[in-house]
N, C-alpha and C positions, 0 to 999 in steps of 0.2 A: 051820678057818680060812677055808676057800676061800667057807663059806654067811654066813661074818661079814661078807665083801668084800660078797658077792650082797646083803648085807640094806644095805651102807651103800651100796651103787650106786642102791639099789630106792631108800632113802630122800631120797638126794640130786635122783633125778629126781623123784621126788611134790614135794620142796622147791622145784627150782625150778618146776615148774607152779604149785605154787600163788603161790610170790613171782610171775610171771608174770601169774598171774588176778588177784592183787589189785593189783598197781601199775594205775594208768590216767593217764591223761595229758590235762588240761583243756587247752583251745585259748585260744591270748586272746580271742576274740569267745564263747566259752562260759562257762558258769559248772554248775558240778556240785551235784545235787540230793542228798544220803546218806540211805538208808532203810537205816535201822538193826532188825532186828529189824520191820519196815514202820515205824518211825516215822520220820520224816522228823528232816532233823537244825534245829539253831538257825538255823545260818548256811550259806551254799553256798559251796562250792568254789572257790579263785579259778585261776585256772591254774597251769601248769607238773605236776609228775608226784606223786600223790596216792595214798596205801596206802591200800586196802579191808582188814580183816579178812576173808579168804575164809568163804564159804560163811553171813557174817553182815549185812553189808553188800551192799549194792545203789545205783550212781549213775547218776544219769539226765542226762543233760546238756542243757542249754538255753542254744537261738542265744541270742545279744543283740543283735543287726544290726537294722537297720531293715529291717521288713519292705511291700514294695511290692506289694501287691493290685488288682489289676482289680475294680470291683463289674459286674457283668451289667446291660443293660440293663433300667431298669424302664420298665415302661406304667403311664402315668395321666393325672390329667385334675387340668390347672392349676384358680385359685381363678377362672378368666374362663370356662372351660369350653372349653377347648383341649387336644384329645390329644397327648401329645408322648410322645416314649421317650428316656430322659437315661440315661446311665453317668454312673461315676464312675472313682476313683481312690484306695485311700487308702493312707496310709504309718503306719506302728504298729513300735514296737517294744517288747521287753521289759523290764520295769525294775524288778521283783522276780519272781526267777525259782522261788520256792517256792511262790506266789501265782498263778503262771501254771502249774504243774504239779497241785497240789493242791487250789484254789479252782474249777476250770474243768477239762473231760474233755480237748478240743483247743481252745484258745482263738484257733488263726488259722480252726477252721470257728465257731466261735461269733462272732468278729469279722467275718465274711463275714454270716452272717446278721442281725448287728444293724445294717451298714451299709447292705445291701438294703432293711430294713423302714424306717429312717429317711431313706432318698433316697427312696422312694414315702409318707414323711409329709412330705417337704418339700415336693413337688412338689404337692402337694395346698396346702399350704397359701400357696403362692408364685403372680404373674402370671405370665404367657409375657414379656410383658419382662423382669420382672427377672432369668428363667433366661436370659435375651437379652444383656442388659446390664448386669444388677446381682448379678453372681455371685459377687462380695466377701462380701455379709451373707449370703446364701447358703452359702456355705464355714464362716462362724465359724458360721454354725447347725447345719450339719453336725457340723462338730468340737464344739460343743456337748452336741449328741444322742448322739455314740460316746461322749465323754470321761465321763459317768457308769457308763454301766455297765464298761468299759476299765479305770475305776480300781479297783474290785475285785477284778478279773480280772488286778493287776500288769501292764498293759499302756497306754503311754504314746501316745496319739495326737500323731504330729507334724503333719499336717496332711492334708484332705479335699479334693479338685480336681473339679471336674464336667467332664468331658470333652467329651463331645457332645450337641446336644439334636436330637433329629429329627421334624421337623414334613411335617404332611400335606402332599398337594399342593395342595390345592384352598388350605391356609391359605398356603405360599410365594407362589401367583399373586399372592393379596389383597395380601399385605404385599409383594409389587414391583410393582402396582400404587400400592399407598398411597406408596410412596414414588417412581413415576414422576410422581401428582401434588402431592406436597412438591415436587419439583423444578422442576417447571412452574409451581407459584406463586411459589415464590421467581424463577423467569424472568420473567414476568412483571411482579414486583414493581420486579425491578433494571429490566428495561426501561420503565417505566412511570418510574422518578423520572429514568431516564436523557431520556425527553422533558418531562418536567417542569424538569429543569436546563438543556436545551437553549432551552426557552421562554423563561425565564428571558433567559438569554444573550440570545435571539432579540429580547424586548424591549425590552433595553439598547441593542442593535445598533438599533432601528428608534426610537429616543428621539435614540440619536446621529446616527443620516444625518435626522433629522425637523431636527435643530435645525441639520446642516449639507446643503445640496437636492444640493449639488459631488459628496459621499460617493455620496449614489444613485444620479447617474449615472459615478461612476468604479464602480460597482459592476455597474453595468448592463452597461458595455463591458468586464469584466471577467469578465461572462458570458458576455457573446459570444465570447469568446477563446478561455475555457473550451469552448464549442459546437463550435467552427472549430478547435479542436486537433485532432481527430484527424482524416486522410483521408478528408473526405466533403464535399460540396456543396451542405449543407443550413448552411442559416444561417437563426437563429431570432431574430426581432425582435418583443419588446413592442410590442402597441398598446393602448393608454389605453382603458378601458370610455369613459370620459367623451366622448372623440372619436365613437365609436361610435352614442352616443347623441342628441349634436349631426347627423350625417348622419341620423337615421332622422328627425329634428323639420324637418329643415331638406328631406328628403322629403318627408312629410307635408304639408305648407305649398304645396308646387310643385302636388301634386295634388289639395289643394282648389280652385287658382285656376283650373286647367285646366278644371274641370265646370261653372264659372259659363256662365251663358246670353248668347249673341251682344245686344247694344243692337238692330237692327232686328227680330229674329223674335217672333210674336205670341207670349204663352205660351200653356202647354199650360191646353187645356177653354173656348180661346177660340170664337169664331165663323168664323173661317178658314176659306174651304172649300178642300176639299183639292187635293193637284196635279191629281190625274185627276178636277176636281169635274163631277159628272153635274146643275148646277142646272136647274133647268128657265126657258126662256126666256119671256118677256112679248108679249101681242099686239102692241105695238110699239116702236120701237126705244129709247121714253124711257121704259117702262114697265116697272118693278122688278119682280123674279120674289119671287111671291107664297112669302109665311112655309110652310115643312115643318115640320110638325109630329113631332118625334122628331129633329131634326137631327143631336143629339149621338149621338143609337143608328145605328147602322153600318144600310145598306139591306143587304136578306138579296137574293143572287140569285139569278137564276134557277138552276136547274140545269141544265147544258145535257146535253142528250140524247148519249148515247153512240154510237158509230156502231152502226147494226143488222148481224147477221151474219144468213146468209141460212138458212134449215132447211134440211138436208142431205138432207131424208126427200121421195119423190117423191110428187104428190098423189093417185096411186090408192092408197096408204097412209095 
């Protein structure tokens, strides 16, 4: 009696171990894979608490979440011939889960590998602006590139993000550069139509005081006001070019009359002899001093002798 107890004890604990080993329990974001014998079953497991045949059965469970991946920075060389280094981002999740176990060994390292080689084929085949600026078509080209082979693999691309793109230094200078002078033309440009409108203006204004004279000079003493507003002692007054002009003529005139020649004086290359004239005089006192020949050439004089200095040196020397 006592080894009858012993055997139903023995077999009551083997029983529950094994009811133990076989119940399992699916999660709601899982779904369970049954290898039956190693063949995989029809359909997967949906949650809640799910009997194995022990030691026949085998379940494998698989996430369904969305799964969020970093891709690694790649290197390469845009279609302009610009080095850059872009990451990504991509989001995937499962959506047949017997296709993602059996189809593919680990299908979140094969989804890491084929996002790597297809961000360094975009990148190739894309400008540095559009990794810049146009990183829309960019994205759907990505999600393009994964969603083929992904869909074999039971796995559902939700969407592809390009994170960062990192550019040389030498090429950041260039492009703030380039875009220090976009800034300065377009400065330029606005100031340029700003005195072009101003002109504008300017010869409305000078059509309107033309047709009234009153306007330019209220505008005149209106500058002066303007001058004399602030604390100083300087007061600035227009004068007329035309005025100006008028005194330098009206100069002019004063001293050409000034250089005219005296009415009694002989002119010049006349016969005149001079104030200190050296003529020579006549044998008597009605008798005119004979013609000089060379009158107009100046008489050369003498030289007159310098004072002597005396020799300093004695004569038995």
């Amino acid at each position: 009696m006592e080894v009858v107890v012993v055997l139903l004890v023995v077999l009551a604990v083997l029983g529950v171990i094994a009811l133990s080993s076989s119940v399992r329990v699916v999660k709601q974001y899982e779904r369970g894979v049954i290898y039956r014998f190693g063949r995989v079953g029809a359909l997967p497991k949906q949650p809640g608490p799910r009997m194995l045949i022990p030691f026949v059965d085998r379940m494998t469970k698989v996430n369904m979440q969305v799964v969020t991946m970093p891709v690694p920075s790649q290197d390469g060389i845009t279609r302009d011939n610009v080095s850059v280094r872009v990451d990504a981002v991509l989001y995937f999740r499962v959506v047949d889960p017997i296709r993602a176990t059996v189809d593919v060994q680990n299908y979140q390292f094969a989804m890491l590998q084929v996002a790597q080689t297809s961000l360094r084929s975009i990148i190739g085949k894309s400008e540095l602006d559009d990794l810049l600026s146009g990183r829309e078509q960019l994205h759907e080209g990505l999600e393009l590139m994964l969603a083929t082979p992904a869909a074999g693999w039971g796995v559902h691309i939700d969407r592809v993000e390009i994170k960062d793109v990192a550019l040389p230094e030498s090429m950041k200078r260039s492009m703030a550069r380039q875009a220090e002078a976009d800034r300065e033309r377009r400065a330029r440009i606005i100031t340029a139509d700003g005195e072009f409108q101003a002109s504008q203006k300017l010869s409305e204004a000078a059509r309107t005081m033309d047709a009234n004279p009153a306007a330019l000079q209220l505008r005149l003493l209106q500058t002066v006001v303007e001058v004399a507003a602030e604390k100083n002692s300087t007061l600035v007054m227009p004068f007329p070019v035309e005025m100006l002009r008028f005194f330098d003529r009206a100069a002019a005139g004063t001293g050409a009359t000034g250089t005219a020649a005296p009415a009694g004086e002989a002119p010049a290359g006349g016969t005149a002899a001079p104030a200190g004239g050296t003529a020579a005089l006549g044998d008597g006192p009605g008798e005119s001093a004979p013609a000089v020949e060379g009158a107009d050439e100046r008489a050369e004089l003498p030289r007159s002798a310098g004072p002597q200095i005396p020799d300093p040196r004695s004569p038995d020397e």
